[in-house]
C-alpha positions as CSV (number, residue, x, y, z in Angstrom):
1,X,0.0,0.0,0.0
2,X,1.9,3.1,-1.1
3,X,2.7,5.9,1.8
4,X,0.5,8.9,2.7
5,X,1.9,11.9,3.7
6,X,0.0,11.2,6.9
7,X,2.4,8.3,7.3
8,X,5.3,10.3,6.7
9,X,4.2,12.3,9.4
10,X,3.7,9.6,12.1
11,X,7.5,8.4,11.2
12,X,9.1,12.2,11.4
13,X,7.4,12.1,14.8
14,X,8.8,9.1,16.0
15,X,12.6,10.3,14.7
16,X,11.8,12.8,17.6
17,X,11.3,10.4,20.2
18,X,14.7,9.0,20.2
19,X,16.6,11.5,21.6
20,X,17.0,15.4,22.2
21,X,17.3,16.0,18.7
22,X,17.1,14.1,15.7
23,X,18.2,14.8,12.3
24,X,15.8,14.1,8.6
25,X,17.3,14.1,5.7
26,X,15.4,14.7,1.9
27,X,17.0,14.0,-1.2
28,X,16.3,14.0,-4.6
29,X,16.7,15.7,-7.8
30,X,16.3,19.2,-9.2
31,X,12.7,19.6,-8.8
32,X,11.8,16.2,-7.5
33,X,9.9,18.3,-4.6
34,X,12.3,18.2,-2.1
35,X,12.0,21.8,-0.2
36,X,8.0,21.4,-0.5
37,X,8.0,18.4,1.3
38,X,10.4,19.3,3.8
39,X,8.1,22.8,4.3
40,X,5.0,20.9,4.6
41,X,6.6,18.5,7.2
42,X,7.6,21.2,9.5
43,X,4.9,23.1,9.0
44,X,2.1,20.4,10.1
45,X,4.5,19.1,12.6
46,X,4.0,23.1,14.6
47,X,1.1,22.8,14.0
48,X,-1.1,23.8,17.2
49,X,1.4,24.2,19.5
50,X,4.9,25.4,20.8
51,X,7.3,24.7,17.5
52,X,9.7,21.9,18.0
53,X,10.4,21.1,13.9
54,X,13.1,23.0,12.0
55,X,13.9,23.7,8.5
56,X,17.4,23.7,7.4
57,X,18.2,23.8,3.5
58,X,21.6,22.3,2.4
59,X,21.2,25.1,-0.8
60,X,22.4,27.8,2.4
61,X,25.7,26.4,1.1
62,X,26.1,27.2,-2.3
63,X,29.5,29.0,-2.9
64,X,28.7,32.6,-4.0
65,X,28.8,33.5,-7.6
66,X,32.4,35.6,-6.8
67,X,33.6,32.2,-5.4
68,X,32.0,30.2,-8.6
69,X,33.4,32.9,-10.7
70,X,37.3,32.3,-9.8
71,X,37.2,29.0,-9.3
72,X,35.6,28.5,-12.9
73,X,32.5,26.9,-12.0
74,X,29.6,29.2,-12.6
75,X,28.4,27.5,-15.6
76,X,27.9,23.9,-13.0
77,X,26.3,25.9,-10.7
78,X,24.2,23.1,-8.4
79,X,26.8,20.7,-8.8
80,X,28.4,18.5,-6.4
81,X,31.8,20.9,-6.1
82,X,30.1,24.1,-6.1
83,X,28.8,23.6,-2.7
84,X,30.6,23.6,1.0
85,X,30.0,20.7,1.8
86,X,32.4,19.9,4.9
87,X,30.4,23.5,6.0
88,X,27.1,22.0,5.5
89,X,28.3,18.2,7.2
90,X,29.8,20.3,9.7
91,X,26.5,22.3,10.9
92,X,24.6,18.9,11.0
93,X,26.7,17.7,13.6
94,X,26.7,21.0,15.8
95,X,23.2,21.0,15.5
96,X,22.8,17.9,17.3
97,X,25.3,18.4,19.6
98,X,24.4,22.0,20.9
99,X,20.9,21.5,22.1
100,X,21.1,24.1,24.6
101,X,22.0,27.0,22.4
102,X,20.4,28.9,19.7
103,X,22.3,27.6,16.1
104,X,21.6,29.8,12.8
105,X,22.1,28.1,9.7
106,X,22.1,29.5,6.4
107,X,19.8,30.2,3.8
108,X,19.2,30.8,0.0
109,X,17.3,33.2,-1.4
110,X,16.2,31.9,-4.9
111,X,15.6,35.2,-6.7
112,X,19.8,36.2,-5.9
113,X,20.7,33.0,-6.5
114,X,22.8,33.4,-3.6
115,X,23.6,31.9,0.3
116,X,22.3,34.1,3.1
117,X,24.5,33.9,6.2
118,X,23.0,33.5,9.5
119,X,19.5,33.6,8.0
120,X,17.8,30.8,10.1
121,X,17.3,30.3,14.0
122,X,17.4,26.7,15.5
123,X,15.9,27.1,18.1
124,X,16.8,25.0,21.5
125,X,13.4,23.4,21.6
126,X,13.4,22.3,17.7
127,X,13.3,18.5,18.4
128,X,13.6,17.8,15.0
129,X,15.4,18.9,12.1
130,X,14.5,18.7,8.8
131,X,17.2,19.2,6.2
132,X,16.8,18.8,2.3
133,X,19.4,18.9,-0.4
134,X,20.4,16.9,-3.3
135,X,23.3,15.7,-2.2
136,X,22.5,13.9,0.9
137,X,23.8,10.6,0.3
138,X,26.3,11.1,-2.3
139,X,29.9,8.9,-0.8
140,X,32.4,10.7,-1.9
141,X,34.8,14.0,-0.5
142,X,33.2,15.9,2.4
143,X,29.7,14.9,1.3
144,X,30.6,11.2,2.4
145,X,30.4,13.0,6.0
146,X,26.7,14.0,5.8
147,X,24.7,11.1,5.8
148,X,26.3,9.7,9.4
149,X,25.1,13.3,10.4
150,X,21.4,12.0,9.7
151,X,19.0,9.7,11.6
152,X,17.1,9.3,8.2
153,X,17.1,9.8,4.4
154,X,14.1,10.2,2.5
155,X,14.6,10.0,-1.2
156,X,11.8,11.9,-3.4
157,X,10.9,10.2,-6.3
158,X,8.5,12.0,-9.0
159,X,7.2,11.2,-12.6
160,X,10.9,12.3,-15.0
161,X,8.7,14.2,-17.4
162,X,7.0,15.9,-14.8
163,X,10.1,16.9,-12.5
164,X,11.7,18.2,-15.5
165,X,8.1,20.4,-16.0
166,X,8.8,21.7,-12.5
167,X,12.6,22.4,-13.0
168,X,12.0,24.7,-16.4
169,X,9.1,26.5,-14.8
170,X,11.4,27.5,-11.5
171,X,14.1,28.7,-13.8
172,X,11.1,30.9,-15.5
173,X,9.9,32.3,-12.7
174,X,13.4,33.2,-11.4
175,X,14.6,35.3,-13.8
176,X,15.8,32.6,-16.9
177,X,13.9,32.9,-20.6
178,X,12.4,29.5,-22.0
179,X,15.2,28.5,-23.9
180,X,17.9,29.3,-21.3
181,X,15.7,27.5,-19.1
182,X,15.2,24.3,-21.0
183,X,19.3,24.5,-22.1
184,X,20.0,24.5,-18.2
185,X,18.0,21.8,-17.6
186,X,19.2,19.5,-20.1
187,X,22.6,20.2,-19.2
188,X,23.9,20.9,-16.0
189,X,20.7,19.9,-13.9
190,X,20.2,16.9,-15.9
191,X,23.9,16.0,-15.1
192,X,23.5,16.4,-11.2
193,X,19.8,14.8,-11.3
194,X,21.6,11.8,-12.5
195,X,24.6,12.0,-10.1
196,X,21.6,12.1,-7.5
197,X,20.0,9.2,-8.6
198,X,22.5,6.8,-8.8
199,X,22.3,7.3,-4.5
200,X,18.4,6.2,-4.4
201,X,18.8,2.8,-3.4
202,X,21.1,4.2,-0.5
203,X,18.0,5.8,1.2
204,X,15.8,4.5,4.1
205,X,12.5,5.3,2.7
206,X,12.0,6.1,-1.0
207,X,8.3,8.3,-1.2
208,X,6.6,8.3,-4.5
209,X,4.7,11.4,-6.2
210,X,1.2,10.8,-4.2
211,X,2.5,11.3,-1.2
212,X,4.4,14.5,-1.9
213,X,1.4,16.9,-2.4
214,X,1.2,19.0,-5.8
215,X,3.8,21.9,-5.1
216,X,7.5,21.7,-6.8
């Protein structure tokens, strides 16, 4: 019988149970619905009562376009190198250790393009953490340090033709023409959406389409 989001729920909650703080991952690829799922989680999980769920986007640590700029890599922008990831592993691992303290993460604001420092409060009483990102359980370099960060991986797994729908429509909205839009994600997102999915079968729950509600 395929998962409900309902489901999903129950099993974040029980993540929370085991300790002062627990750690969910989200994977996926470009446009595979990661962030909305991750929203919605934390979202229903405060729902009614003192917040104890957190949102924390591994996208807060994209290199800057100055960084992506001298090192040559602004046209793979979203790929595996143009991220800090022994940053990203690193903040996973204070955030369950200092449970006492107020942690900010960063963000991304998707209309720059660009990593906002210090942009979002953990909060001592977040019980959970919900953290998305494409990379999640990819082995190798300093992204080989993330996953033993997490209690859980969720892989999202959507229709192809409809992910790739999503992914053009994003780079529309965000500032890219149709052409540029479809160009980008042939190439260089189509190139990390693969990367991503040869890591599926490395998750602990793999949720189809119906249970990831209609958003990108």
């Amino acid at each position: 019988m395929p998962l409900t989001f309902d489901d999903l729920l129950d099993r974040a909650r029980s993540l929370a149970g085991r300790g002062p703080r627990a750690i969910l991952g989200i994977a996926g690829g470009p446009g595979a619905g990661k962030s909305t799922l991750a929203a919605r989680l934390v979202r229903e999980l405060n729902e009614g009562g003192e917040p104890w769920a957190a949102q924390v986007p591994m996208d807060g640590f994209h290199l800057a376009d100055t960084v992506l700029d001298r090192l040559g890599l602004r046209d793979r922008k979203g790929a595996p190198a143009t991220f800090d990831a022994a940053g990203y592993a690193a903040l996973l691992r204070r955030l369950r250790e200092d449970t006492g303290e107020v942690v900010y993460a960063p963000g991304f604001e998707r209309v720059l393009e660009q990593p906002l420092a210090g942009a979002i409060p953990v909060e001592p009483a977040a019980r959970l953490v919900v953290t998305e990102g494409n990379y999640l359980l990819l082995p190798d370099g300093a992204w080989s340090r993330v996953r033993p960060a997490l209690d859980e991986v969720w892989f999202c797994e959507i229709d192809e033709a409809e992910r790739i729908r999503r992914l053009v429509a994003r780079h529309e909205e965000f500032g890219k023409g149709h052409e540029e839009a479809v160009a980008w994600v042939a190439g260089t997102d189509q190139r990390n959406a693969d990367l991503v999915a040869a890591t599926r079968d490395l998750a602990d729950l793999v949720i189809q389409e119906t249970a990831l509600g209609s958003a990108p």
